[in-house]
SERO-4910 file (N, C-alpha, C, O; in steps of 0.05 Angstrom, whole numbers):
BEGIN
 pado doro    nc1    nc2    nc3   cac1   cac2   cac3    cc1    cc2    cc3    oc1    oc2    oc3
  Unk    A    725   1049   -436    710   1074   -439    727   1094   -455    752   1097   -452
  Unk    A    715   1103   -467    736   1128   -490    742   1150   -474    725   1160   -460
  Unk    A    774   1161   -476    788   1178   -461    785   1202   -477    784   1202   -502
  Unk    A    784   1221   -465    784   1260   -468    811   1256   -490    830   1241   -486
  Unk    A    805   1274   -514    828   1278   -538    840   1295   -524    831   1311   -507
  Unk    A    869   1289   -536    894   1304   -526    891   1330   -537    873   1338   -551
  Unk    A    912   1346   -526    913   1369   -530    950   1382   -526    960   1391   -505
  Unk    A    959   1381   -544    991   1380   -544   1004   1408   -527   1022   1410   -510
  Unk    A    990   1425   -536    990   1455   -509    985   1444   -486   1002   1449   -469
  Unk    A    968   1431   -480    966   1426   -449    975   1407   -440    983   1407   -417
  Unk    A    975   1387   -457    998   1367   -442   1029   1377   -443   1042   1365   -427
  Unk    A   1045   1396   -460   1058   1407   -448   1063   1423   -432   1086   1422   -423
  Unk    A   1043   1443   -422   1040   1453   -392   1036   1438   -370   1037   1449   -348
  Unk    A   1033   1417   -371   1025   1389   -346   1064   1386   -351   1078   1404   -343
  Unk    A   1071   1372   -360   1095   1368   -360   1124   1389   -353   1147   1382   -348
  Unk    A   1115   1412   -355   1133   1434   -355   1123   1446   -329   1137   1466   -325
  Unk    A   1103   1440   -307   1101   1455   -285   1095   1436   -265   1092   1414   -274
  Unk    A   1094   1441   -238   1092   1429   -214   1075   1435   -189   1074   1458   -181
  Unk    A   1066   1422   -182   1039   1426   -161   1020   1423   -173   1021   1410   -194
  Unk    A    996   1436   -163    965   1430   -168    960   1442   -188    975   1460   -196
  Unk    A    932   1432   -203    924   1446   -221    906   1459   -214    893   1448   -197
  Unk    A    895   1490   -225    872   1503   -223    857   1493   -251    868   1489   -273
  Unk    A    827   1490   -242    815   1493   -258    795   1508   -256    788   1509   -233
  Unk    A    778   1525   -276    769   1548   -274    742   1540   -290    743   1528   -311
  Unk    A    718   1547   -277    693   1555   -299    681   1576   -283    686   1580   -259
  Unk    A    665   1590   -299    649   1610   -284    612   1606   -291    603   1589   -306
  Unk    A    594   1630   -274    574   1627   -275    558   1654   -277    577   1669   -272
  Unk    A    545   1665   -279    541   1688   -284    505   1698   -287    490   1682   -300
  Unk    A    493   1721   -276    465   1732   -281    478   1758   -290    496   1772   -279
  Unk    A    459   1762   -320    475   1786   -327    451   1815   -319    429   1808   -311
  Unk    A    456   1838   -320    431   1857   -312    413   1861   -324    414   1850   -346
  Unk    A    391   1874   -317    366   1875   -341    347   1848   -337    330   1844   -355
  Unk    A    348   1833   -317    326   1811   -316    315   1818   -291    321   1840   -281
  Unk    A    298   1800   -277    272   1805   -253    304   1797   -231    297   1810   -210
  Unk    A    322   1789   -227    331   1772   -220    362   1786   -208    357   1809   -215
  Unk    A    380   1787   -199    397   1803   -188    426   1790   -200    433   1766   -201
  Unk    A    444   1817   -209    455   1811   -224    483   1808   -211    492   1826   -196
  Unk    A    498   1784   -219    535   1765   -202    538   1767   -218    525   1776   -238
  Unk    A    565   1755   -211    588   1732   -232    600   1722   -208    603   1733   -186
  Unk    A    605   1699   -218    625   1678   -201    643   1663   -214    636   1645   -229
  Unk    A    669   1669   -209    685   1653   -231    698   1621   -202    694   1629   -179
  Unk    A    704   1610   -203    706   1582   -196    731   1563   -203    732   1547   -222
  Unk    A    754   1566   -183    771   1551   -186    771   1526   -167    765   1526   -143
  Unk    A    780   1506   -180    784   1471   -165    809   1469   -168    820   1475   -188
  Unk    A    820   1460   -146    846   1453   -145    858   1426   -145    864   1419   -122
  Unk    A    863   1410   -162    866   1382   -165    905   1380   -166    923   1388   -180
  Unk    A    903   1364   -143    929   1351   -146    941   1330   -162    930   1309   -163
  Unk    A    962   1333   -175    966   1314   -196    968   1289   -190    962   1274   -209
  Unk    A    976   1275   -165    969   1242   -169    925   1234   -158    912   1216   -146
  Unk    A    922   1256   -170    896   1252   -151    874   1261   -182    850   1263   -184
  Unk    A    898   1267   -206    882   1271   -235    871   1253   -246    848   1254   -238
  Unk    A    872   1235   -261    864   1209   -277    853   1197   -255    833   1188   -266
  Unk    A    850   1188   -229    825   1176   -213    800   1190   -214    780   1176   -214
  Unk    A    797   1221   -215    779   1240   -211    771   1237   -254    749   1237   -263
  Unk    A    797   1236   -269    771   1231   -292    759   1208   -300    740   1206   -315
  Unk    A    772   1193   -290    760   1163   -293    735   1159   -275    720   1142   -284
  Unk    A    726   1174   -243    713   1177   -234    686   1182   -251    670   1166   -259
  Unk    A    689   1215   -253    667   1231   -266    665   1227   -286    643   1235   -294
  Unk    A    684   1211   -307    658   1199   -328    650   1181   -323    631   1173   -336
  Unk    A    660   1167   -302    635   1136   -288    607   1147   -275    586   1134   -273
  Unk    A    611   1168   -269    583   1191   -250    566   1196   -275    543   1190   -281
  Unk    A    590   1211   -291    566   1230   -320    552   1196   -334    527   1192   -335
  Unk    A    567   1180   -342    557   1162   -357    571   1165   -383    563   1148   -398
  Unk    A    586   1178   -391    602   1186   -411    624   1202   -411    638   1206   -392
  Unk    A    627   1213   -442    649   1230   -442    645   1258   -449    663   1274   -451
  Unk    A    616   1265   -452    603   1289   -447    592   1305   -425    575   1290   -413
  Unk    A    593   1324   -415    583   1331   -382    581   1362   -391    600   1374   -400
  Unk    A    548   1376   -385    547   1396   -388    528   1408   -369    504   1406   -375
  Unk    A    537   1425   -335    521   1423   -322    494   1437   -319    476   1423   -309
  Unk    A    488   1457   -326    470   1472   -337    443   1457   -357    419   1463   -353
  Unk    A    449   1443   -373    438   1419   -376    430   1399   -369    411   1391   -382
  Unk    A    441   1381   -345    442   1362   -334    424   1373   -311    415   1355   -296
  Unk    A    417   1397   -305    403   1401   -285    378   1403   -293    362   1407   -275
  Unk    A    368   1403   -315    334   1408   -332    322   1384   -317    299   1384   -310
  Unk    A    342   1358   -312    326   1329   -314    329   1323   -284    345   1338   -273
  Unk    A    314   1302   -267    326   1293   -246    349   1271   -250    366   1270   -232
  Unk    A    349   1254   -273    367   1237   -268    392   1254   -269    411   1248   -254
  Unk    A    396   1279   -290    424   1295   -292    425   1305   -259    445   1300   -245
  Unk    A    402   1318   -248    413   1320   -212    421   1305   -199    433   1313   -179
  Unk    A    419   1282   -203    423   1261   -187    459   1253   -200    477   1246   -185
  Unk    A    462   1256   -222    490   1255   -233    508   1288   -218    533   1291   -218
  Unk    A    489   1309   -209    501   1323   -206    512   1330   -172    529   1344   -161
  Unk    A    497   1317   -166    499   1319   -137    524   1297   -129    542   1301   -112
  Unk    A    518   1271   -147    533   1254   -130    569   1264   -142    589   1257   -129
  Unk    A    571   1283   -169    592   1289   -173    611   1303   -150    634   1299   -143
  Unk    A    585   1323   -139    586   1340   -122    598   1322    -84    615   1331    -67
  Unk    A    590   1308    -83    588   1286    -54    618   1277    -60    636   1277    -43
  Unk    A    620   1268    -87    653   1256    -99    677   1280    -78    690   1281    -57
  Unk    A    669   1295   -102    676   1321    -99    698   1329    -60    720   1334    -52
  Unk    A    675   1326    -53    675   1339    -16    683   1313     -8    683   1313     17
  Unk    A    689   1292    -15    702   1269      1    730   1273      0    744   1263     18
  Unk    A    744   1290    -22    770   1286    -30    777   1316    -23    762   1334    -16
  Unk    A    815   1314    -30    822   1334    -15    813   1362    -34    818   1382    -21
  Unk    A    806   1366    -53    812   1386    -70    805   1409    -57    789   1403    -39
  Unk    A    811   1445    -56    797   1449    -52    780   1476    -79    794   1483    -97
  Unk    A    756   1485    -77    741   1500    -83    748   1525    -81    741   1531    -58
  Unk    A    763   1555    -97    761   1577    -95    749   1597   -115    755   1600   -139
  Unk    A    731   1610   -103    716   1628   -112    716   1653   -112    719   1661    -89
  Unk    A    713   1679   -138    711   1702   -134    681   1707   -144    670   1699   -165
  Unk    A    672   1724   -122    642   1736   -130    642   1758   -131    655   1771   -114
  Unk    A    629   1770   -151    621   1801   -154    594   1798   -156    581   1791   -176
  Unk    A    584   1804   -130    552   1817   -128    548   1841   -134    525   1848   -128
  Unk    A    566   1864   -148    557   1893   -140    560   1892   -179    575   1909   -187
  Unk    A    552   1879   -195    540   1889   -226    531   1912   -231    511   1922   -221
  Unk    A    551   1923   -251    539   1951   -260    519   1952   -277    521   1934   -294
  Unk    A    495   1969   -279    465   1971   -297    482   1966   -329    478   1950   -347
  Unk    A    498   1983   -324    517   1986   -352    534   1963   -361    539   1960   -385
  Unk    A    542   1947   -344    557   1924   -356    538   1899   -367    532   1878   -356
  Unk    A    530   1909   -392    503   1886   -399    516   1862   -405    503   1842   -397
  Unk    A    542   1855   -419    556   1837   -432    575   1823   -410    591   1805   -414
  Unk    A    566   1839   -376    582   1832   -355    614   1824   -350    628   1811   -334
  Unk    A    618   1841   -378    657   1833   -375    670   1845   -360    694   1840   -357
  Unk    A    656   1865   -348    672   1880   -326    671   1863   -304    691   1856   -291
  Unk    A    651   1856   -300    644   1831   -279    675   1814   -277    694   1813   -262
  Unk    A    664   1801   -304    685   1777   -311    716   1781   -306    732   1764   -298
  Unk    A    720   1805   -312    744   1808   -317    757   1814   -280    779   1810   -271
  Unk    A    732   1826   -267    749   1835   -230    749   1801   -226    767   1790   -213
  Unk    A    729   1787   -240    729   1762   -221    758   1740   -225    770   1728   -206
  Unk    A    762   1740   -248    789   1739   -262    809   1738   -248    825   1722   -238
  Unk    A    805   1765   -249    834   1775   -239    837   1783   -215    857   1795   -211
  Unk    A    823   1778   -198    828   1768   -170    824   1741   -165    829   1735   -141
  Unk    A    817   1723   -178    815   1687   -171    848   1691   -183    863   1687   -164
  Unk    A    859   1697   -203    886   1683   -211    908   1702   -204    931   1700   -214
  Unk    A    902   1721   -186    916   1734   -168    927   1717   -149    949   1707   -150
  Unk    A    903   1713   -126    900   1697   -102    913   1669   -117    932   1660   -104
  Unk    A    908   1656   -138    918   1633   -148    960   1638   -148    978   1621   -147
  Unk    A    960   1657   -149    998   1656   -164   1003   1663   -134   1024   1653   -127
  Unk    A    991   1675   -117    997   1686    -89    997   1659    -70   1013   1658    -51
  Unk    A    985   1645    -73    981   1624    -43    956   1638    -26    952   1662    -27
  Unk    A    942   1622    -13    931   1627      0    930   1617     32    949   1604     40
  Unk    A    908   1621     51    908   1609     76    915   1575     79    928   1562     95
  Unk    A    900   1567     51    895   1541     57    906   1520     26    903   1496     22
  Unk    A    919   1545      7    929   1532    -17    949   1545    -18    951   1569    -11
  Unk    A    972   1527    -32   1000   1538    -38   1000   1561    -67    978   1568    -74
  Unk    A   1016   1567    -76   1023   1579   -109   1015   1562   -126   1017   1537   -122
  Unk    A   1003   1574   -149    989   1546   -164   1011   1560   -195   1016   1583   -205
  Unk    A   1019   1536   -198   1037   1552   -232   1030   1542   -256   1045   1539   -275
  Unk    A    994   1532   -256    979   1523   -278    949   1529   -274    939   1532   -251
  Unk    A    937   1531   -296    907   1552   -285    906   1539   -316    925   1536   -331
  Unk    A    875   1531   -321    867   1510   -340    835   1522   -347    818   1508   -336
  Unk    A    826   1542   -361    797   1545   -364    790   1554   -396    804   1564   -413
  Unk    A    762   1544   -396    749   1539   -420    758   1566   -444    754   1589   -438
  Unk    A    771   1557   -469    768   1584   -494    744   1589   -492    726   1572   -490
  Unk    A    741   1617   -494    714   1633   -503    711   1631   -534    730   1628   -550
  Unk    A    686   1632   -539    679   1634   -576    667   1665   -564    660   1673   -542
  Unk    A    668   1677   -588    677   1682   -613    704   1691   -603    703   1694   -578
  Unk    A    731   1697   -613    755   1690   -615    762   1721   -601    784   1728   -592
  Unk    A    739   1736   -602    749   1755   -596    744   1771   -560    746   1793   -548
  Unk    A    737   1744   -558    725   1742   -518    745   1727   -509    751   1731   -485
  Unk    A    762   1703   -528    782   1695   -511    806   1714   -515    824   1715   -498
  Unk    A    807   1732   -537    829   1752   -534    831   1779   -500    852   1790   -491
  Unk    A    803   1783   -490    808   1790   -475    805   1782   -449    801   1798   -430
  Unk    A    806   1752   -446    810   1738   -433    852   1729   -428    863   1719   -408
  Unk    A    863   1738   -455    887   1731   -460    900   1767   -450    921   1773   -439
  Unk    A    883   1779   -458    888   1813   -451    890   1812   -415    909   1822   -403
  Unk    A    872   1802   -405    865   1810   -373    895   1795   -354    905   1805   -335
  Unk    A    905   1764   -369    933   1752   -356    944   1770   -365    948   1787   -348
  Unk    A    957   1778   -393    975   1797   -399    986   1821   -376   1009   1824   -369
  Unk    A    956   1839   -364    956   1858   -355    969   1853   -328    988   1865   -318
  Unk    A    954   1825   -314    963   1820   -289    992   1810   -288   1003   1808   -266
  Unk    A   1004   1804   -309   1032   1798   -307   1048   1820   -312   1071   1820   -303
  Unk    A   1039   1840   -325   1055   1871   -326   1054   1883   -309   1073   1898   -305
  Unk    A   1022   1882   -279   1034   1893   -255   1036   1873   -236   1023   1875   -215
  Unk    A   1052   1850   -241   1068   1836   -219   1050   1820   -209   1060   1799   -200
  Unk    A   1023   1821   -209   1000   1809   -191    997   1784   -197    982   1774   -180
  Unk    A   1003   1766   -214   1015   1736   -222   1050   1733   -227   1068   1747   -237
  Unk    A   1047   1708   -216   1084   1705   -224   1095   1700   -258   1081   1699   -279
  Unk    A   1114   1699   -255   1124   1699   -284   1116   1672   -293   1102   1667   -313
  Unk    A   1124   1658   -277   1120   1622   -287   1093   1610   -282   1087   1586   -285
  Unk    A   1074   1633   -273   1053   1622   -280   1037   1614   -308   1036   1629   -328
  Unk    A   1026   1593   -308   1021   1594   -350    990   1579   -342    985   1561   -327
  Unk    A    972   1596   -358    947   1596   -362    943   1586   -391    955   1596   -410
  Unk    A    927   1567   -392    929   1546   -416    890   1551   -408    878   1551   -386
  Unk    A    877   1555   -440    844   1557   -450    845   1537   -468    860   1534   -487
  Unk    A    824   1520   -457    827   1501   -473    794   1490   -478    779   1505   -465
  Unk    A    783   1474   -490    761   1458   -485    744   1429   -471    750   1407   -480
  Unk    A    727   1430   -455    734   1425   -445    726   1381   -459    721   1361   -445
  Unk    A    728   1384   -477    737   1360   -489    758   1357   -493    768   1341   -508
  Unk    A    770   1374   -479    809   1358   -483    814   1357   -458    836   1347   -453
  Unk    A    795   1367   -433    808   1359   -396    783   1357   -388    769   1377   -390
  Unk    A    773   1333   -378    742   1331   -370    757   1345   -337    746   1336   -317
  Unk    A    769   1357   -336    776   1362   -303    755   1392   -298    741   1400   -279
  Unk    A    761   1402   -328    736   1425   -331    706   1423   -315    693   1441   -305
  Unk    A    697   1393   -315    669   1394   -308    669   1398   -275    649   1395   -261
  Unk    A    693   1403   -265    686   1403   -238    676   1426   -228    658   1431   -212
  Unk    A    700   1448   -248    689   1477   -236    662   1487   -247    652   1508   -240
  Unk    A    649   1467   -267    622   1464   -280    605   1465   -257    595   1484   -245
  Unk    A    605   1446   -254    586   1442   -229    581   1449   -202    558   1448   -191
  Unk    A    611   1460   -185    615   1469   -167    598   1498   -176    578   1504   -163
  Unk    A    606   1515   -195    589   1546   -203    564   1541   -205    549   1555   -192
  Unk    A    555   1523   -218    531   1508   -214    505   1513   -187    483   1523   -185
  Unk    A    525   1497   -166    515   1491   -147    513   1513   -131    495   1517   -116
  Unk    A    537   1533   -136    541   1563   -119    513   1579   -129    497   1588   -113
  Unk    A    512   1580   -161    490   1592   -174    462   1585   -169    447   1604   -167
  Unk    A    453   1562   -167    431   1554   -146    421   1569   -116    400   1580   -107
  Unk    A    448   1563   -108    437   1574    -80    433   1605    -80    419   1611    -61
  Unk    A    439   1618    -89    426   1650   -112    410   1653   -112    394   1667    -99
  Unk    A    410   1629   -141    383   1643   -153    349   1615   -140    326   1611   -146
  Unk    A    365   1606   -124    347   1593   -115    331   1601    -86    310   1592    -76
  Unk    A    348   1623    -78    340   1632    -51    349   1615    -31    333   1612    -13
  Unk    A    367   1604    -31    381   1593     -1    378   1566    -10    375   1552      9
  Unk    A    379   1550    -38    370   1527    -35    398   1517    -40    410   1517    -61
  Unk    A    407   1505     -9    432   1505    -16    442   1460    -22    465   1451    -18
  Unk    A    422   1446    -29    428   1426    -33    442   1420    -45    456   1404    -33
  Unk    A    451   1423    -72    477   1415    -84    505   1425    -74    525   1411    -73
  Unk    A    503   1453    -67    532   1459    -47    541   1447    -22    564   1449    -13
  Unk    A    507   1428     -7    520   1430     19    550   1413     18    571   1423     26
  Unk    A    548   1387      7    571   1368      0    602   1371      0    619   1355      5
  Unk    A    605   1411    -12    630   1413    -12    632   1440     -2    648   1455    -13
  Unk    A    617   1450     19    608   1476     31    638   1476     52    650   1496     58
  Unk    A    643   1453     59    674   1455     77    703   1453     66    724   1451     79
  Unk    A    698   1454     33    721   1448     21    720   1486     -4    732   1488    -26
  Unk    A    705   1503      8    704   1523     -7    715   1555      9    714   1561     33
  Unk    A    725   1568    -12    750   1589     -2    740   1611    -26    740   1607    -50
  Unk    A    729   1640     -8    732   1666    -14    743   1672    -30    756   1652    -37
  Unk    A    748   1697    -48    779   1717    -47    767   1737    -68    757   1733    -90
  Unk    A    769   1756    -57    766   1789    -69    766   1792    -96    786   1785   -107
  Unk    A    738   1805   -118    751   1810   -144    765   1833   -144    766   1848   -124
  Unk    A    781   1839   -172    805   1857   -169    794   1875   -191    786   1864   -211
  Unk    A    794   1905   -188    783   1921   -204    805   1917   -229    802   1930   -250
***
């Protein structure tokens, strides 16, 4: 089966740090629709001898080397790829942390205010440890297009490392997610969180990993 292209930035951050990896996707309703306006940004925490079984896994689930969950949910056979990712998922130790902002301003149409508390309180709580996860000193989520959304995506770590609220040796690597299929996890996990939303309690795709999922405050 054809393997995820390298990526020489990130495989030097795999090599240069120790412990788990975060991986990060988010999910989002922006204001101005019938519909109530989040963000949820979504970290997975994957242990490194527990990496290459989990992608060799999920592209045996997806059926390939493409996985896009938002997509895969139009069809039943993609639910059925998405759920059982999801069942994978909650058998193993990883666990699931999430920052939600339910309180969207009318005014934040482009929801980067959103984005940015959710941010920066997931990779707060990430460099901090938590109840049930140690210090993570790698955090792994998708570049934004156009070039000037991942700059303030590169702006919001900057800030949190000038007041102390991440460690020094933490290193946050954006990448795509054709160079770490590890990306599709926090795909789908936001996924499944975003369902039960906007689905009104339909909480079937979360139930699977509903015991492997952890809180934490966004940060203004």
């Amino acid at each position: 089966m054809p393997v995820q292209r390298s990526n020489p930035a990130l495989d030097l951050a795999y090599a240069n740090t120790s412990g788990p990896v975060a991986y990060l996707d988010e999910t989002f309703q922006a204001p101005g629709t019938k519909e109530a306006a989040f963000y949820v940004f979504t970290a997975v925490l994957v242990e490194r001898d527990e990496m290459q079984g989990l992608r060799d896994k999920l592209q045996e689930l997806a059926g390939g080397t493409f996985w896009h969950t938002t997509d895969e949910l139009l069809t039943g056979d993609g639910w059925k790829k998405a759920l059982a990712m999801l069942e994978y998922l909650g058998q193993g130790p990883e666990l699931c942390v999430l920052a939600h902002e339910c309180q969207v301003d009318e005014d934040d149409t482009d929801v980067e205010k959103a984005r940015r508390a959710c941010l920066r309180g997931l990779l707060a709580a990430l460099s901090a440890g938590g109840p049930t996860w140690g210090r993570t000193d790698l955090v792994v989520f998708e570049e934004r297009t156009p070039r000037n959304r991942a700059n303030f995506d590169r702006k919001h770590v900057s800030d949190l490392r000038r007041e102390q609220k991440i460690h020094r040796a933490m290193q946050v690597q954006m990448v795509s997610p054709k160079h770490e299929h590890l990306l599709w996890l926090p795909d789908v996990v936001s996924s499944a969180f975003r369902k039960s939303i906007t689905r009104r309690g339909d909480e079937q795709l979360l139930e699977p990993i509903r015991s492997r999922m952890c809180f934490v405050e966004p940060l203004p």
